[in-house]
C-alpha positions in Angstrom: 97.4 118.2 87.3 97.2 122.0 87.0 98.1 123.8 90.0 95.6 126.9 89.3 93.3 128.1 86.7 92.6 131.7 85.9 89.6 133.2 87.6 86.7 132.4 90.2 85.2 129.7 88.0 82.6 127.6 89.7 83.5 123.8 89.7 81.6 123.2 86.9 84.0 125.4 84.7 87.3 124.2 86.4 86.0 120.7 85.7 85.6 121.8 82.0 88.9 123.8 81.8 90.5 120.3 82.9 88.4 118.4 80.5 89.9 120.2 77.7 93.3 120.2 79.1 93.4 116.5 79.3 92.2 115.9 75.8 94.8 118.3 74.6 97.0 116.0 75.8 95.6 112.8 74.6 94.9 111.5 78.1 91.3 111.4 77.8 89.0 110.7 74.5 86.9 113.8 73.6 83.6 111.7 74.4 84.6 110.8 77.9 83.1 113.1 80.3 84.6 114.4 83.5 82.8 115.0 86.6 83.3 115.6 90.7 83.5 112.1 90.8 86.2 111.6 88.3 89.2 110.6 90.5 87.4 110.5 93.2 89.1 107.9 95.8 87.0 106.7 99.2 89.0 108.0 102.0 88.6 106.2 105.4 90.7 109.0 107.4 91.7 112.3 106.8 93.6 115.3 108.4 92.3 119.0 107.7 94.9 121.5 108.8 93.2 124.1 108.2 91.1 123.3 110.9 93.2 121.0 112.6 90.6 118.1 112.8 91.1 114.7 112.0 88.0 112.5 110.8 88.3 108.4 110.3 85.4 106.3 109.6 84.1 103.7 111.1 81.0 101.5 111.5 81.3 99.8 114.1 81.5 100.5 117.9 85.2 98.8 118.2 87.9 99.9 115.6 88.9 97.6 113.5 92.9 97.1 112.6 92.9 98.7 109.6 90.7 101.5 111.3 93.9 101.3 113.4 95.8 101.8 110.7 94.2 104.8 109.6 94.4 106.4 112.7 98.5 105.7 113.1 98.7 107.7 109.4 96.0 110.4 110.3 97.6 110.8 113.8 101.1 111.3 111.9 99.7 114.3 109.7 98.2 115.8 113.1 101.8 115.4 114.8 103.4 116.6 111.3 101.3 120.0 111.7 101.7 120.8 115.3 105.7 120.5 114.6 106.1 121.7 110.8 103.2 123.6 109.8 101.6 121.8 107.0 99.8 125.2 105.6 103.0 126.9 105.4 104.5 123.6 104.0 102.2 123.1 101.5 102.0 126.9 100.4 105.5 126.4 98.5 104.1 124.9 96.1 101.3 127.7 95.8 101.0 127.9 91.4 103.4 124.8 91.0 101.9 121.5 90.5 105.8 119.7 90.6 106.8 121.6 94.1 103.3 120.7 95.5 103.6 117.2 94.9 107.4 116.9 96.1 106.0 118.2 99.2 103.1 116.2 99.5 104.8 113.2 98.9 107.1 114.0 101.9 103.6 114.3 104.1 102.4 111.1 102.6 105.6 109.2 102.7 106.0 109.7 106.0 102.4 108.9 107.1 102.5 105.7 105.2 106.3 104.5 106.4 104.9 104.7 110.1 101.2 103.4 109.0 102.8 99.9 107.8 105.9 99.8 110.6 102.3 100.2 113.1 100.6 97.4 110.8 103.2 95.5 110.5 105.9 95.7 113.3 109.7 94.1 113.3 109.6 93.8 109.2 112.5 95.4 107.2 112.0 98.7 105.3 111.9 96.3 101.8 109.4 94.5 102.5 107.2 97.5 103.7 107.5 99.0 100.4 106.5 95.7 99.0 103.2 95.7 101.3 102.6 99.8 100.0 103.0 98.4 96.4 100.7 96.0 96.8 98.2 98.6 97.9 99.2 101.1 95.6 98.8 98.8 92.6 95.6 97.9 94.0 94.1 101.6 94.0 95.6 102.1 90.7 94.0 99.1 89.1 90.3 100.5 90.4 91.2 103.8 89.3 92.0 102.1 85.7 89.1 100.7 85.8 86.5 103.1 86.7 88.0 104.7 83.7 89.9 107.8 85.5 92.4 109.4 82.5 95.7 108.4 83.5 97.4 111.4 84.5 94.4 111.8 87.4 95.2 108.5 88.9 99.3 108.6 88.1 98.8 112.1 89.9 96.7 111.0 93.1 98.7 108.2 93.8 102.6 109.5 93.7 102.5 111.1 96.8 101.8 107.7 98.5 104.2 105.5 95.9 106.9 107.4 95.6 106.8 109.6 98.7 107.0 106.2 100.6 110.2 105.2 98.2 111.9 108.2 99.5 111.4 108.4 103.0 112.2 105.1 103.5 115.7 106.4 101.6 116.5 107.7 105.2 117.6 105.7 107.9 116.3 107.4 111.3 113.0 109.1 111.8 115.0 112.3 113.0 116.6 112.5 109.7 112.8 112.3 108.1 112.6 115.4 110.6 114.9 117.1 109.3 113.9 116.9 105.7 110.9 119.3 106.9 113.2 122.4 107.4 114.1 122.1 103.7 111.5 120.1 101.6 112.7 118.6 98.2 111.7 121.0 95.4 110.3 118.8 92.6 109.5 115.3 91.6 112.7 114.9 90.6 114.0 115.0 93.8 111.7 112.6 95.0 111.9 110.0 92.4 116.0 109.8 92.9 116.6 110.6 96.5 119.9 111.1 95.5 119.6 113.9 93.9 118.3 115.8 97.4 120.8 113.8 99.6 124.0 114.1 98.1 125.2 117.7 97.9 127.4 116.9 95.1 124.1 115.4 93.2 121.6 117.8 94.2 119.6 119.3 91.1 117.4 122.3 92.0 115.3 123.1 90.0 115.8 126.0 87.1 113.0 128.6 85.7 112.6 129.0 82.6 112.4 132.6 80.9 108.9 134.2 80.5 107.3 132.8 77.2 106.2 135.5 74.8 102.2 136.1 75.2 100.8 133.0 73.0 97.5 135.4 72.4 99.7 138.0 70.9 101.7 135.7 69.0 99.0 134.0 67.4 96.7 136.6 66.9 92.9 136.9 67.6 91.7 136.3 70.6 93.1 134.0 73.1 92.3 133.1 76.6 95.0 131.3 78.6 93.4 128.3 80.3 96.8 127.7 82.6 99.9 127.8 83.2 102.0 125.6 84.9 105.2 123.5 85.8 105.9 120.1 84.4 108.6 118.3 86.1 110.4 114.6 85.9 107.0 113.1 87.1 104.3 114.8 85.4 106.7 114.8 82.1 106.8 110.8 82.6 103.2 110.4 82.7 102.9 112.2 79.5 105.1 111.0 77.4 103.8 107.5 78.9 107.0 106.1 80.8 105.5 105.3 84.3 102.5 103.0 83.2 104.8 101.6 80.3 106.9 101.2 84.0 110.1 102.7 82.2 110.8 105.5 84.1 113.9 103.5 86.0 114.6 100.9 83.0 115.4 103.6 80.0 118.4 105.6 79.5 116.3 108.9 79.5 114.7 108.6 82.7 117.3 106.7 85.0 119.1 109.8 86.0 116.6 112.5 86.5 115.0 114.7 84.0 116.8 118.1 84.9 115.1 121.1 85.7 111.2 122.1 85.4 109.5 122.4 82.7 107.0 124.9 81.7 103.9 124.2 79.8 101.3 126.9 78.9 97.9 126.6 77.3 94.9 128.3 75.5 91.9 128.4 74.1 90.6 130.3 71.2 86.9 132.1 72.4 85.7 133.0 69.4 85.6 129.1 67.6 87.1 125.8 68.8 91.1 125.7 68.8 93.7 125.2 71.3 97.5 125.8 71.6 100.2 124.3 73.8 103.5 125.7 74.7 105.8 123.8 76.3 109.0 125.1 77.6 112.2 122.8 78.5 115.6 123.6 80.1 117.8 121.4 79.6 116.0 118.9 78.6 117.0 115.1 77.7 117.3 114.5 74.1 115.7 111.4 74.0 112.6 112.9 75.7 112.4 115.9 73.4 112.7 114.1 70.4 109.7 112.1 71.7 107.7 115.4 72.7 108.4 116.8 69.4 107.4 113.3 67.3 104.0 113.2 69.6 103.2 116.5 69.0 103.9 116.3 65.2 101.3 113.2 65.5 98.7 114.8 66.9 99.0 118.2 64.6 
């Protein structure tokens, strides 16, 4: 998802500005409409940081065990926070959609990993990804069906799917620890743990060179709706791999994507028209000859 839009719009334009952006990229039809509720998951727990309050709900006067459950993965972000800082964690990902998910699928990982060990003690770290899939899958599948564009519900659920995948990468809960001190940087990262554990593997990620001003270029007026970074994950989404479930089976995807990838957009004011700009470094040839066949489909 975009990590910012331009301005102070209310969430009425945001919402619309989002709209637009996901019919650019075919992952809504025109004639769907999006709303608050679009995406919208019902959350039995959450931590606020911000305030450092933790609410969990629950009807009834004795908690329940998956009102237990909650609590072990609330109580984990409350425990992250007083030891890491989760504002200051979060904030490196301030303006990058790919950063801010890496880093939020180390908070989620984490959270989940010690949710099912609570739930389900003495069972290997296999099967507890098998129990998260399970759940995962389910979410998805309701998601799917109350008809939420794909890249919403590919978006909300990674930090739980694969953040769980990578923590569970580490054997000790003091090396999850340490990962805090120096967060993986992108989805990349976090999709092939290898490439942030192995120092003769590790990818950073690379920026791209400042695109020329699209309103310029084009002439008339312009208004740029947003700018942000694309990485492995969000680029998988796209071009379709991770619900096709190819993004460990092909060629193209089984290493890593390289680098970030930059992808701009407007919107002409004065009559209906938009532009995309997408910026790779890098890139696999396999998955730009597939961005440059879509896009020559949908001109």
């Amino acid at each position: 998802m975009p990590a910012s839009l331009d301005g102070e719009e209310d969430l009425q334009e945001q919402l619309a500005l989002l709209q637009e952006f996901l019919v650019m990229l075919d992952q809504m039809p025109p004639n769907q409409q999006l709303n608050a509720a679009s995406g919208s998951v019902q959350y039995a727990g959450v931590y606020v940081f911000k305030t450092e309050t933790m609410y969990v709900v629950n009807y009834d006067s004795d908690l329940s065990a998956e009102v237990r459950e909650v609590l072990a993965h609330e109580y984990t972000h409350a425990l992250q926070d007083q030891h890491f800082d989760l504002e200051s964690l979060t904030s490196k990902g301030a303006g990058n959609s790919d950063t801010l998910l890496a880093v939020q699928a180390l908070m989620e990982g984490d959270a989940t990993l010690l949710m099912l060990q609570y739930a389900n003690p003495g069972q290997s770290k296999a099967m507890l990804r098998a129990l998260g899939k399970q759940r995962f899958d389910s979410a998805l599948l309701q998601m799917e069906r109350a008809k939420v564009p794909r890249l919403l519900r590919e978006d909300y659920m990674f930090p739980y799917k694969y953040g769980l995948s990578f923590v569970s990468s580490f054997s000790t809960w003091e090396e999850v620890n340490n990962i805090y001190s120096s967060p993986p940087q992108s989805t990349e990262q976090i999709m092939h743990p290898e490439k942030y554990l192995y120092p003769s593997l590790y990818d950073a990620p690379q920026t791209i060179g400042e695109f020329a001003t699209l309103g310029t270029a084009l002439g008339g007026t312009w208004r740029k709706m947003l700018e942000d970074t694309l990485g492995e994950f969000g680029t998988s989404v796209y071009l379709g791999y991770i619900s096709l479930g190819r993004s460990r089976k092909q060629g193209c995807c089984r290493l890593g994507w390289g680098p970030h990838r930059i992808l701009e957009g407007c919107r002409r004011q004065e009559a209906h028209g938009h532009v995309i700009n997408l910026g790779y470094h890098q890139g696999h040839p396999g998955v730009l000859r597939r961005l440059r066949k879509l896009h020559k489909r949908q001109d």
